[in-house]
C-alpha positions, 0 to 999 in steps of 0.5 A: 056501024063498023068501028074503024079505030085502031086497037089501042089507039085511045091508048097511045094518043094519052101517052104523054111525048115529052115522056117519049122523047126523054125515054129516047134521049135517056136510051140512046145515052145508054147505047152511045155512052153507058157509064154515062147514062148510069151517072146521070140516072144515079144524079137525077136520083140524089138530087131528086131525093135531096128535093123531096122533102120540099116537094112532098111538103108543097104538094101535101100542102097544096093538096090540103088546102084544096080540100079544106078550102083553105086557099081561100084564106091562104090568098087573101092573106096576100091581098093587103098592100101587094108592094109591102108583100113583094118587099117581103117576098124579095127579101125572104126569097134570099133567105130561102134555101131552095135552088132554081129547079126546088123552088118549083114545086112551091111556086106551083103551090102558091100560084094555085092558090090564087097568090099574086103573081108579082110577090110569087115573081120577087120570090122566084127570081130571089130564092134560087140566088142565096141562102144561108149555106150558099153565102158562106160557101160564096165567102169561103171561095170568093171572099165576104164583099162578094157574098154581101153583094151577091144577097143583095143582088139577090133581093134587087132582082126580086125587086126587080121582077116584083114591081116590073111584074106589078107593073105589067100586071096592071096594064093587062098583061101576064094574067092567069100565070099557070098553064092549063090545068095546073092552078087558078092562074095566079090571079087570086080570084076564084080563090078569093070569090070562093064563097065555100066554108072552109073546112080544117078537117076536110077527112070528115067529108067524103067528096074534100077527102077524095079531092085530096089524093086526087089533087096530090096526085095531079100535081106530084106526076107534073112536078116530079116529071118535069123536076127530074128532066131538069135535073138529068139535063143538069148531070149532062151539063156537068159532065159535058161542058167542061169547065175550060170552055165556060173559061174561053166564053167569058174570061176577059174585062170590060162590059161586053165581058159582063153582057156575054157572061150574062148570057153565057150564064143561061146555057153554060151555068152548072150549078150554085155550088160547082160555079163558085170555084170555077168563078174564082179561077176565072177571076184569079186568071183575070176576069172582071169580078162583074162578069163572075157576079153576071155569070153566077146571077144569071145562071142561078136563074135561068140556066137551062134545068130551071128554065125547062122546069119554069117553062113547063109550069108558066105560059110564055108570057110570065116565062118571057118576063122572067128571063127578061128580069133575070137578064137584066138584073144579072147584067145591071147588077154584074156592071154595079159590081164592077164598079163597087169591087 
């Protein structure tokens, strides 16, 4: 029988296309506007190596607890009183100092192993809000009272997301988390059915110390690809949605201001620390403080880099949710503001 496949066909039909079309972006910003493709390259590259260290760490761990076995004990460590644990999550979330697109590579890690999706969504939704260098950066620009409410929020929207994912989760919805072939699904019960012994020093057994690399490896590609379109997205938000802009779409008072900062917030969001002082100038030419609180919550979420990244890595029901969480919570809590402020 003559083989009629095309040379290399097998080849390309492996190439991965969000790999293609973000090579095509990236060479024709290089063609149309070089300096710029230059300064998003050099962006991409410090904020990738200023996230690495949390990478590296939930990759290695992940990988470690694959081969060992360990995520086995790792899930059922989440398994006691899941409202206690999302309690707990919301409120170390907070705490944490990841961004929305660094908190990926740990999520991807937890939900791998098998950890409840509801306490993993209290967590997501929570850490890329506030942190410790986040809350006295929010201080010094916008003033004590505004950095209180804003951790609390924080914790609210975790809440938030926490008990609403428990809720759904519990009528049938949201199961299996992750999409194909990146984890368990975020369920918990491979990992916790696993019958296989646990083995610390996984090195000693040749096949656990070839799942390891082969496991880093995996999660490494995925992660590092899509962290580094998020982040190139990023450095072209800043250098092409002025600041003045985000000015028109949500100065002003009054709840629609909120509803509409809010939402702008998704798209139009920089990042943590280069909305701060466009938030203050916008306050001090009259915007409601609500709207500001809207508009920082919201795009702390969801903004475009971290939604890219979220998307890549959940199916679209779990995405669906925690956008719909991050809105709610950004509009409800941006209007409690205006009333507190």
């Amino acid at each position: 029988m003559v083989d009629l496949t095309l040379p290399g066909r097998s080849a390309l039909s492996k190439i991965d296309p969000v790999i293609v079309i973000v090579a095509i972006v990236v060479l024709g910003l290089f063609l149309m506007a070089p300096s710029q493709g230059v300064d998003s390259v050099k962006f991409t590259l410090r904020a990738l190596v200023s996230v690495a260290p949390f990478l590296l760490a939930s990759i290695a761990i992940a990988a470690y607890a694959k081969a060992s076995g360990a995520e086995r004990l790792i899930a059922k460590a989440f398994t006691g009183n899941i409202k206690r644990m999302i309690i707990f999550a919301a409120l170390m979330g907070a705490l944490s100092p990841f961004c929305s697109c660094g908190v990926i590579p740990l999520i991807a890690a937890l939900l791998a192993m098998g950890v409840p999706l509801a306490p993993v969504m209290a967590f997501w939704l929570a850490s890329p809000l506030m942190d410790p260098s986040m809350f006295f950066l929010t201080a010094g620009t916008l003033g004590f009272e505004f950095a209180i409410y804003k951790s609390v929020a924080a914790i609210a929207v975790g809440l938030l997301g926490g008990f609403g994912t428990y809720a759904l989760t519990r009528n049938g919805y949201l199961a299996n988390a992750l999409r194909e072939g990146i984890g368990d699904g975020g369920c918990g019960g491979a990992s916790v059915r696993s019958g296989k012994e646990v083995v610390w020093a996984f090195w000693r057994e040749p096949d656990r110390r070839a799942l390891f690399p082969k496991n880093a490896l995996s999660n490494g590609l995925f992660l590092g690809k899509w962290l580094t379109i998020a982040f190139f997205l990023e450095s072209l938000m800043l250098a092409y949605i002025p600041g003045e802009m985000v000015s028109n779409w949500i100065g002003g008072d009054g709840w629609m201001t909120i509803a509409g900062a809010t939402l702008v917030g998704i798209p139009a969001y920089l990042n943590g620390y280069a909305a701060l002082p466009l938030v203050s100038g916008l306050i001090e030419q009259g915007m409601a403080p609500g709207a500001g609180m809207a508009f920082l919550l919201a795009g702390g979420v969801s903004s475009i880099p971290a939604a890219i990244a979220v998307w890549a890595l959940a199916k679209p029901p779990v995405f669906a949710a925690y956008l719909g969480f991050a809105i709610v919570g950004a509009f409800t809590l941006g209007l409690g503001f205006g009333f507190v402020g």
